[in-house]
N, C-alpha and C positions, 0 to 999 in steps of 0.2 A: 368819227368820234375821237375827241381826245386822250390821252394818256390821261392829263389831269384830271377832268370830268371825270373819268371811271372812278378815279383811285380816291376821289373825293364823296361819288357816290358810298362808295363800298366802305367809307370812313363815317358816314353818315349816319348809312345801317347798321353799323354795328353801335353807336348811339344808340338809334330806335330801338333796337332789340332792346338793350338793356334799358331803357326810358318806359318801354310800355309794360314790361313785361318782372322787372326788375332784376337787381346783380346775381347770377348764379351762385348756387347753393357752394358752401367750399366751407372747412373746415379751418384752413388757416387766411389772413387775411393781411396785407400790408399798403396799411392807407385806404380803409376800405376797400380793396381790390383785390381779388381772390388771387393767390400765387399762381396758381394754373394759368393765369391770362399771360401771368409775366414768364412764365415757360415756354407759353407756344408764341408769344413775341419774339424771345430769343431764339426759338426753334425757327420761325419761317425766316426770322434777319438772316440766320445764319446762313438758312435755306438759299435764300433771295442772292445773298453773296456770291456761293458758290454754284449756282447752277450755271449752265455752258448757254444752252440753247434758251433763247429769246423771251418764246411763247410760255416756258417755265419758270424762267425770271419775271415775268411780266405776272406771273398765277403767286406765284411767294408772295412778291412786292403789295398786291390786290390783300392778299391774308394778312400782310403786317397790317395795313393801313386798316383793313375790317378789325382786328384786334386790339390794334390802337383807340379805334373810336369807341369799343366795350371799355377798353381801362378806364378812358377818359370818363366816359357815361355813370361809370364803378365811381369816381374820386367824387362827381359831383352829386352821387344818388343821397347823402346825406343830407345836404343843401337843399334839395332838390324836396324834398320830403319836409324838412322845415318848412318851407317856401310853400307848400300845399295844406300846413296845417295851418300856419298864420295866415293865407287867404282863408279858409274855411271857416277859421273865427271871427276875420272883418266881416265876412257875408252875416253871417250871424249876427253877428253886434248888431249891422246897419240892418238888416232884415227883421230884426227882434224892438230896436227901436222906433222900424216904422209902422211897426203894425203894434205897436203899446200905443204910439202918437195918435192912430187914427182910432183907436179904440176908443183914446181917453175923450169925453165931452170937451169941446171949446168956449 
């Protein structure tokens, strides 16, 4: 298995999480994005920096890129939610006018 594959994995999921489930509860917010995310970003960077041995470089490195891919998922959750109400209302539109069309006599 490759280094990239994992770390793109584990960038993914932390996406998912935040996509299905939506951005953690948090009292302060910058750019939509809870501070805590931007804490434990700089908590593992710094982590990932300094650690000696390999196998815990390689576990930091894994956690920035899973908390990277939550910020990210945070910045676009706004969009993201626009983007779910205007499809919601086309369906309806197109749903609502073809069941008035078929109702109405020709």
């Amino acid at each position: 298995m490759k280094k990239r594959y994992v770390l793109s994995w584990w960038f993914q999921y932390g996406r998912l999480e935040v996509a299905e489930s939506g951005p953690p509860a948090a009292k302060w917010l910058v750019g939509s994005v809870p501070l805590f995310l931007f804490r434990r970003l700089v908590r593992w960077t710094l982590q990932w920096m300094i650690s000696v041995r390999a196998p815990r470089r390689f576990s930091c490195m894994r956690n920035v890129w899973y908390v990277a891919g939550s910020v990210v998922a945070c910045r676009q959750w706004p969009r993201r939610l626009t983007l779910k109400a205007d499809v919601k209302v086309m369906w309806r539109t197109r749903l609502s006018c073809r069941f008035s069309s078929e109702s109405s006599p020709h």
